[in-house]
N, C-alpha and C positions, 0 to 999 in steps of 0.2 A: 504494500500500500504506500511505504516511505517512497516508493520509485514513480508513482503512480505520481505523486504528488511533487515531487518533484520535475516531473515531466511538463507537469501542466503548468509549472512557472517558468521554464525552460521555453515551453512553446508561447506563452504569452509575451515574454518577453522577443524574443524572436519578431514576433507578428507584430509587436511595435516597432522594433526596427526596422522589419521592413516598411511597414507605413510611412515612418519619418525620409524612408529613404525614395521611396513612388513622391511623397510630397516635396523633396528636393529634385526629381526629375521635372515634376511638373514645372519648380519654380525657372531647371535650367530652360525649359521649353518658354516656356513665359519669354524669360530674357534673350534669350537666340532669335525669339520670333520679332521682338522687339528692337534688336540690336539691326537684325533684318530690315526692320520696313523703314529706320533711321540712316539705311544706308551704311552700317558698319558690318561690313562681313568679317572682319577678322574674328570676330569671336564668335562665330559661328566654327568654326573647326577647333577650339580649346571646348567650346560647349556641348559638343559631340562626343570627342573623346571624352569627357567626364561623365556624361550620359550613360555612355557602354560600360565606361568602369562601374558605375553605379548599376547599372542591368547588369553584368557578373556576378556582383556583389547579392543581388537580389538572388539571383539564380540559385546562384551558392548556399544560402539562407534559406531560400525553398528546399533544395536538395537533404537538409540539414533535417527542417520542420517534418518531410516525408519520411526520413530516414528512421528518426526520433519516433514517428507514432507508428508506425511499424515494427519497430522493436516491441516498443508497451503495449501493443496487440499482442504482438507473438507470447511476451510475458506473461501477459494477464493469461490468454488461454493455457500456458500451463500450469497456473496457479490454479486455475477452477479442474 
């Protein structure tokens, strides 16, 4: 049950991070698009590559959260 429980703050915290991390995408989308209609493309390719870095990051977080309740599945069913 200690695993059980600990999982699920593991997974919550997780799923805030990635939140905060889709909400920093959006803000770079926000400013790229902006940077865009202002006529400054230079930082439209630094706001890019920090975009991908941050969808890796996600990815990797995802992969993590799946990995995580899949274990506590497989757990649990051996405990009952």
């Amino acid at each position: 049950m200690e695993t059980r429980r600990q999982a699920v703050t593991l997974f919550t915290s997780v799923s805030l991070l990635i939140g905060i991390i889709v909400i920093i995408q959006l803000w770079l989308v926000a400013a790229a698009l902006d940077a865009l209609l202002g006529g400054q493309t230079a930082v439209l390719v630094p706001a890019a590559i920090a975009s991908a870095v941050l969808l890796v990051i996600n990815a990797g977080l995802l992969r993590l959260i799946v990995r995580l309740d899949s274990r506590v599945r497989r757990r649990t069913e051996n405990d009952e």
